[in-house]
MDAnalysis code that builds the backbone (N, CA, C; Angstrom):
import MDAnalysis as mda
import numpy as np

u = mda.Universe.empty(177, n_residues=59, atom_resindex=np.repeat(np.arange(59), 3), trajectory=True)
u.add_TopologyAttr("name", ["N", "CA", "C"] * 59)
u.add_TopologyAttr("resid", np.arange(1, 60))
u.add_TopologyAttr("resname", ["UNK", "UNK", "UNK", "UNK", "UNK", "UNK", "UNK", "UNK", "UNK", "UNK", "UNK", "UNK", "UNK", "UNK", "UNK", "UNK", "UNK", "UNK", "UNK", "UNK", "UNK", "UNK", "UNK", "UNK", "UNK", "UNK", "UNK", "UNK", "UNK", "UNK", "UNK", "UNK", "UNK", "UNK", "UNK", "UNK", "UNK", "UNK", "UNK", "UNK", "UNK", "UNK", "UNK", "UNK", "UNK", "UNK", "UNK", "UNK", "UNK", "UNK", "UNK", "UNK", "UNK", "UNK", "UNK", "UNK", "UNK", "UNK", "UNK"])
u.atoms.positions = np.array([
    [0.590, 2.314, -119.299],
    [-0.855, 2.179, -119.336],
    [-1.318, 2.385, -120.783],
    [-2.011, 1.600, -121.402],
    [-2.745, 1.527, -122.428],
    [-3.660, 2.761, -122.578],
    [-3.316, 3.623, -123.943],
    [-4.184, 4.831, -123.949],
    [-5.372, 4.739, -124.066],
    [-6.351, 3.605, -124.320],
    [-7.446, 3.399, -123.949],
    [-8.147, 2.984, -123.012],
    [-7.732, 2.700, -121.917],
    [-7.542, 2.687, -120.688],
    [-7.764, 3.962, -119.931],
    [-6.313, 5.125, -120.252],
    [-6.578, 6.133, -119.920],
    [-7.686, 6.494, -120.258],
    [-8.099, 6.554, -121.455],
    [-8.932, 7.720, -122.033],
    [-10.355, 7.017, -121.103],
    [-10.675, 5.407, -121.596],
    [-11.993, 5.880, -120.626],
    [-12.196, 6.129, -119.121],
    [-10.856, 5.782, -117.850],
    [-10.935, 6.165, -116.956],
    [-11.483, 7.921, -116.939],
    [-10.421, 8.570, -117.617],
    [-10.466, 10.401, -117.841],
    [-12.280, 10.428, -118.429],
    [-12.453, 9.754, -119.120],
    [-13.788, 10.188, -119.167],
    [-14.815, 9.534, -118.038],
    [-14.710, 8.639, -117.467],
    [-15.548, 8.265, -116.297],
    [-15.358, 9.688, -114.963],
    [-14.171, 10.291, -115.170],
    [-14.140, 11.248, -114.280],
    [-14.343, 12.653, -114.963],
    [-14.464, 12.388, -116.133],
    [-15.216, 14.042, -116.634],
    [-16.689, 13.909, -116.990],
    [-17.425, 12.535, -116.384],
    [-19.012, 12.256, -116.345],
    [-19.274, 13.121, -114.942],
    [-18.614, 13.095, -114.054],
    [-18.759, 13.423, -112.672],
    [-19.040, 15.178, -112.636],
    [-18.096, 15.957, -113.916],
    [-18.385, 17.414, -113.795],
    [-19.775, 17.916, -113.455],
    [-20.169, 17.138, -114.412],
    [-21.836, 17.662, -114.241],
    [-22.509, 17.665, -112.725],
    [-21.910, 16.641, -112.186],
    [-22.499, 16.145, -110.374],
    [-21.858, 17.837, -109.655],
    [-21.113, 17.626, -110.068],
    [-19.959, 18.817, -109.470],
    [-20.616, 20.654, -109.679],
    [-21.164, 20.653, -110.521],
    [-21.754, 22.034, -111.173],
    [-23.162, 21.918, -110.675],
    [-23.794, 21.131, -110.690],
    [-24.802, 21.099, -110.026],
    [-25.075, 21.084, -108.230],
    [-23.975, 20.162, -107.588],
    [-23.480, 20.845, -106.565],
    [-23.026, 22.301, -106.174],
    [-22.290, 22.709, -107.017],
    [-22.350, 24.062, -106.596],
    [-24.068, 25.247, -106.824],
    [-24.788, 24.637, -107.015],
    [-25.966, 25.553, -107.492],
    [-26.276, 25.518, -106.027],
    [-26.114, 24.846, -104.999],
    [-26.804, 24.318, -103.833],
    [-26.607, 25.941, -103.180],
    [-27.465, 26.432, -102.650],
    [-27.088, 28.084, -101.527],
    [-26.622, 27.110, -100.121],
    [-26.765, 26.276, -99.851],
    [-26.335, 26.015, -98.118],
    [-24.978, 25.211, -98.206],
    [-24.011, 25.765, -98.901],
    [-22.854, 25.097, -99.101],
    [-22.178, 25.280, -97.809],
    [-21.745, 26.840, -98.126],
    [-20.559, 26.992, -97.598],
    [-19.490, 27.157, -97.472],
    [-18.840, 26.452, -96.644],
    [-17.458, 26.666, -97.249],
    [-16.678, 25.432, -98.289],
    [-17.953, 24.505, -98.113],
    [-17.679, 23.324, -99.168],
    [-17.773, 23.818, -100.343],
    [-18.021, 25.695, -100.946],
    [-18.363, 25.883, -101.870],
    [-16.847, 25.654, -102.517],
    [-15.340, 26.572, -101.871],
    [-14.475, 26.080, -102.234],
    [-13.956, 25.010, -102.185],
    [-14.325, 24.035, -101.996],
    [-13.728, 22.532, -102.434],
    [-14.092, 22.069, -103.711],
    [-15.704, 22.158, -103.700],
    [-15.808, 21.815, -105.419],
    [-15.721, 23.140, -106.272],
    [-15.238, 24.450, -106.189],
    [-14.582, 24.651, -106.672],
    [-13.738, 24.617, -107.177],
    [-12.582, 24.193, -106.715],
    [-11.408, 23.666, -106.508],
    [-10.979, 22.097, -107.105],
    [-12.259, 21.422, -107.491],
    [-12.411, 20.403, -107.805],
    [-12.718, 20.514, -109.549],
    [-13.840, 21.425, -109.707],
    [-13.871, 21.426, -110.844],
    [-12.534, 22.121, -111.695],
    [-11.661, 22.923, -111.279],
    [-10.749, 23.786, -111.652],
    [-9.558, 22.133, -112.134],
    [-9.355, 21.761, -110.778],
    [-8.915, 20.329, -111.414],
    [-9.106, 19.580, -112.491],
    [-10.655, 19.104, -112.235],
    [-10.706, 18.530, -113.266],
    [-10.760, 19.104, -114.659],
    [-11.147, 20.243, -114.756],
    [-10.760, 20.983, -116.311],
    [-9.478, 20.728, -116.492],
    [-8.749, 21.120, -115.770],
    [-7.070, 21.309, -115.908],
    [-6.725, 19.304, -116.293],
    [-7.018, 18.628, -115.787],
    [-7.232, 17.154, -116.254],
    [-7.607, 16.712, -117.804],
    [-8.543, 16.786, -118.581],
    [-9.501, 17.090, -119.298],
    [-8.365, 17.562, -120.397],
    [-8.067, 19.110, -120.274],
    [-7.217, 19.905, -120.982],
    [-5.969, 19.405, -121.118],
    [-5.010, 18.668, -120.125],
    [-3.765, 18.145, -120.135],
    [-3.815, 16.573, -121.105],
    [-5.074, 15.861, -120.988],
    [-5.179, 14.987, -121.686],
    [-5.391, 15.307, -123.049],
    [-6.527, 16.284, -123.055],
    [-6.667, 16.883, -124.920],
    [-5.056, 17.325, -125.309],
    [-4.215, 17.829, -124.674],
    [-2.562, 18.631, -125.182],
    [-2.102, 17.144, -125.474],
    [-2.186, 16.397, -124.838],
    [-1.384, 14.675, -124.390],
    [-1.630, 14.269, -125.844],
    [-2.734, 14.234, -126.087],
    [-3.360, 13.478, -127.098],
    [-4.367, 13.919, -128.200],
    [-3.972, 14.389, -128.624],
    [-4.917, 15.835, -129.335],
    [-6.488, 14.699, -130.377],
    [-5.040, 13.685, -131.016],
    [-6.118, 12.784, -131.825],
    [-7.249, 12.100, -131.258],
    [-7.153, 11.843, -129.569],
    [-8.521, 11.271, -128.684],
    [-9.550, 12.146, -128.821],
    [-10.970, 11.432, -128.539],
    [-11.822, 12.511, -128.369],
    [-12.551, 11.874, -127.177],
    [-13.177, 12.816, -126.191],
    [-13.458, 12.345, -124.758],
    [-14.572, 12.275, -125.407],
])
């Protein structure tokens, strides 16, 4: 795969954090609170493995 390719897929899915953090502000979650928890923890860990991958990209 073409690293530019990667890089803007990885950033079309680190546009989404923000949806994700703002979801969690919601009080009537639940127990959906750990999923996007769990989601954002991902996607950092995503994010971070690509910055180690490729230090010279910038998201």
């Amino acid at each position: 795969m073409e690293i530019e390719v990667l890089k803007t897929r990885v950033q079309a899915v680190a546009t989404k954090r923000e949806s994700l953090l703002r979801l969690l502000e919601q009080p009537n979650l639940g127990t959906l609170r750990i999923d996007v928890n769990q989601a954002l923890e991902e996607l950092d860990d995503l994010i971070d493995e690509f910055k180690r991958t490729f230090p010279e990209e910038v998201l």
